[in-house]
C-alpha positions in Angstrom: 103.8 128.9 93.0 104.8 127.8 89.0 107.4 125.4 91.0 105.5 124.1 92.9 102.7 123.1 90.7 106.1 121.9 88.1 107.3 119.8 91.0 104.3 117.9 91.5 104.3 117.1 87.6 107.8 116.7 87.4 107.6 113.8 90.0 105.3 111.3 88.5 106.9 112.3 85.2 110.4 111.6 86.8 109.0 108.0 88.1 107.9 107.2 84.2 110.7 108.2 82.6 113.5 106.6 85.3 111.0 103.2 84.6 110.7 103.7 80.8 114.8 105.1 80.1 116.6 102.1 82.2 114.9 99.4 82.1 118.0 97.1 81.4 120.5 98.6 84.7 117.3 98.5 86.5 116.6 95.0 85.8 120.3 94.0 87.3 119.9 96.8 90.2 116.4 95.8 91.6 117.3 92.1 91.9 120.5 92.8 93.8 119.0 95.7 96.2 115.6 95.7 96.4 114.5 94.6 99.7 112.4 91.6 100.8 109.1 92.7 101.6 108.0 89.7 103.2 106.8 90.2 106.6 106.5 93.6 105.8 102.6 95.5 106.7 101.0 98.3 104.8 100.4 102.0 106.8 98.3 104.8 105.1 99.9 108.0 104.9 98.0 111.2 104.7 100.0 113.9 103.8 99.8 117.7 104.1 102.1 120.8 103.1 100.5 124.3 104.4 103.6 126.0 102.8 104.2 125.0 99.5 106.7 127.5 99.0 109.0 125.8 100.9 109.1 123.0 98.2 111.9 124.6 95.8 114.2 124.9 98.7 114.6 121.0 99.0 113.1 119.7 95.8 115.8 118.0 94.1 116.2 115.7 97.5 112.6 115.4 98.3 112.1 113.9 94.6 115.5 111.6 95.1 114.1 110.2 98.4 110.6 109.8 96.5 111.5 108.0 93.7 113.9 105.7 95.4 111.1 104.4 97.9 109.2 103.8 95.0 111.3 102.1 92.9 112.6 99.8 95.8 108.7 99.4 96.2 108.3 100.6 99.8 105.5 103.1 98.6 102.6 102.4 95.6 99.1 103.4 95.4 99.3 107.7 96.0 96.7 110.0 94.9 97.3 113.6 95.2 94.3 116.5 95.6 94.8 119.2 93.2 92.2 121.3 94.4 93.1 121.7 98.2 95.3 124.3 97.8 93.0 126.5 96.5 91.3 127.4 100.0 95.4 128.2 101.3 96.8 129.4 97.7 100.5 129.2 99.2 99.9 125.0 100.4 100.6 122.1 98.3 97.9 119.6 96.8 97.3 116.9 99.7 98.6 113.5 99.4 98.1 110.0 100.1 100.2 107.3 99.8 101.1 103.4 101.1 103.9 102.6 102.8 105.5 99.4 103.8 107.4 98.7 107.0 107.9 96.0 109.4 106.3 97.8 111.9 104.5 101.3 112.8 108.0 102.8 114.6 109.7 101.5 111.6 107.5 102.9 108.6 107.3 106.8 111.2 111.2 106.2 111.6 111.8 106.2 107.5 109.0 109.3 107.3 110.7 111.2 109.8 113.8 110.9 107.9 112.5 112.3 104.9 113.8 115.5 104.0 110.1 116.8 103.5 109.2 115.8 106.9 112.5 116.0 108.5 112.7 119.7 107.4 109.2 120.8 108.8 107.8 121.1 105.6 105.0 118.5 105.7 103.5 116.8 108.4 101.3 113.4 108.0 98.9 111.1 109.6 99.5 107.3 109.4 97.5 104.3 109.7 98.1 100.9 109.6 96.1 99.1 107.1 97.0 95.3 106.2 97.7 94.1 103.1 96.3 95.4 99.5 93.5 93.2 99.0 92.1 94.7 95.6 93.5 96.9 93.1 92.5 99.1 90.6 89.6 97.9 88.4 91.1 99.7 85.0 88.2 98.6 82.9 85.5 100.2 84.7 87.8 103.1 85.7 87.3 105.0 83.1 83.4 105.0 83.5 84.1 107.4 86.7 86.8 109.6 85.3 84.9 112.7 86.4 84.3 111.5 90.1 86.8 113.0 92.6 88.8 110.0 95.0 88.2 109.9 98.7 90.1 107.7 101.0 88.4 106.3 103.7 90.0 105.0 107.0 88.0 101.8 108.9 88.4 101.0 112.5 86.6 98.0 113.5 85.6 97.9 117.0 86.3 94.0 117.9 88.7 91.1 116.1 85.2 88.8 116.4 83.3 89.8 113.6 80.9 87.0 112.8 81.4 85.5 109.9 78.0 86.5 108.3 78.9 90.0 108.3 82.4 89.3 107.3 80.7 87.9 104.0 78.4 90.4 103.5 81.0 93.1 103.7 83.3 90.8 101.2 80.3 91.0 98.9 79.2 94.4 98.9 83.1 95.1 98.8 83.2 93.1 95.5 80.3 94.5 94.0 81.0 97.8 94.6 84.6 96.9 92.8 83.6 95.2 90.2 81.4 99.0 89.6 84.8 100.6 89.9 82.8 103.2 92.6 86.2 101.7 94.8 90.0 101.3 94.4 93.1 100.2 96.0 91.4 98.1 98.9 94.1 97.3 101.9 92.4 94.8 105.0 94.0 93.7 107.7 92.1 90.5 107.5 94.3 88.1 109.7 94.7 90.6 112.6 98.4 91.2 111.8 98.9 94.5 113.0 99.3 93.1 116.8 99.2 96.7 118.3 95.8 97.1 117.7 92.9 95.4 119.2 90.8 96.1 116.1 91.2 95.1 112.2 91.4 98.1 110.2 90.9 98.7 106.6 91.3 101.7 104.1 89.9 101.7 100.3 89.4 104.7 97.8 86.0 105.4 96.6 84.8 107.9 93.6 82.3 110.1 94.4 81.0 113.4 93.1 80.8 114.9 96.9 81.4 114.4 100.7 77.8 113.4 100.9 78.0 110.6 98.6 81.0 108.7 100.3 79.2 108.7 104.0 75.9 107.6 101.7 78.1 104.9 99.9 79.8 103.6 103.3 76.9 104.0 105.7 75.3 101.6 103.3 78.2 98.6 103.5 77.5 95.8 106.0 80.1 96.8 108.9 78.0 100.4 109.3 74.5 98.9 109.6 75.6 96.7 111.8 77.8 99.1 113.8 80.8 97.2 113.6 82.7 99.9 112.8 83.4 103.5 112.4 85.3 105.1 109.3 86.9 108.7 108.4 87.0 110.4 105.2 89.7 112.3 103.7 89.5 114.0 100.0 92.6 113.2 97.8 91.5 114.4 94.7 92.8 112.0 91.4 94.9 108.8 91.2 98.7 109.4 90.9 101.1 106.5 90.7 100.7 103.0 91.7 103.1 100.0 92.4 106.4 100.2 90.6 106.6 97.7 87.7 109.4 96.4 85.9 109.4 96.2 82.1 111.7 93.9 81.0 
């Protein structure tokens, strides 16, 4: 269990110093093989690992394939839940993470060809979600350090919302923000994802329980009017966002 628990630190810790230690050959190598990310759409993933112990096995790959996605910026915003493994003491902390891909067979082709997931290890849950419409909000962060994060999935159930309750959402969204009570905000607003019928949207929230997200969602514009319908999933604590360049 010690490498597990050292191979979830190890990876942010790997992203940092990767960022921190290269920034000159990185510089050169991002420009010349990063890839465009126009045109490209935003899925949710919602990681699991039931047996942890597997990890060690594959980690040195796992954390290769990890980082690279990263750094070539086809994944930002994850949050990991250090306390779901303690109900299954052999799993590994849940995750969360965005993913960007042309299209829904594209971003479950390049997850099925992870080794994590290609090796049975993990398995996931992904949602299409848009475009990030709102980050962080660092300088209220802090405020709510002791609040666990909760992701919460939106499924609208029509394109034609009015507009009234488009700008009430947009408000409440904003103010709620602008509290730092929610994160990382990603809205299909234009109706890209052209599979769906419906606009969905995901955004983290910090909240003390379970109880407090439905209270804190029931309340936004799109519930009261029934417009649509939302699941919650507990992540735990912020990990890593986009990667950033230092030059």
């Amino acid at each position: 269990m010690k490498k597990i628990i050292m191979l979830l630190w190890c990876m942010p810790l790997l992203f940092g110093c990767i960022n921190t230690n290269n920034n000159k050959s990185e510089k050169t190598k991002d420009s010349s093989e990063e890839p465009h990310t126009f045109g490209m759409n935003n899925y949710a993933v919602i990681w699991s690992t039931p047996n942890g112990e597997l990890l060690h096995e594959h980690n040195e790959a796992i954390q290769s394939e990890f980082t690279h996605l990263w750094k070539t910026k086809k994944i930002e915003n994850a949050y990991f839940d250090n306390e779901s493994n303690q109900v299954t003491p052999k799993s590994f902390p849940n995750v969360v993470f965005f993913l960007k891909a042309k299209s829904k067979n594209k971003a479950t082709a390049l997850l099925n060809d992870l080794t994590i997931f290609k090796q049975g290890i993990a398995s996931y849950k992904i949602f299409p979600v848009g475009t990030l419409w709102l980050g962080r909000n660092t300088e209220v962060g802090l405020q709510n350090g002791n609040k666990r994060s909760f992701v919460t999935v939106w499924e609208t159930k029509s394109r034609n919302l009015d507009s009234e309750t488009l700008k009430e959402q947009s408000n409440k969204i904003l103010e709620l923000w602008s509290k730092g009570l929610i994160e990382n905000i990603y809205f299909d607003t234009e109706g890209t994802q052209d599979t769906n019928e419906v606009k969905d949207f995901v955004f983290f929230t910090k909240a003390n329980s379970i109880e407090d997200v439905n209270i804190l969602c029931n309340s936004l514009p799109f519930s009261k009017n029934n417009s649509a319908i939302y699941k919650v999933f507990e992540v735990g604590v912020f990990w890593f966002g986009p990667f950033e360049d230092k030059h």
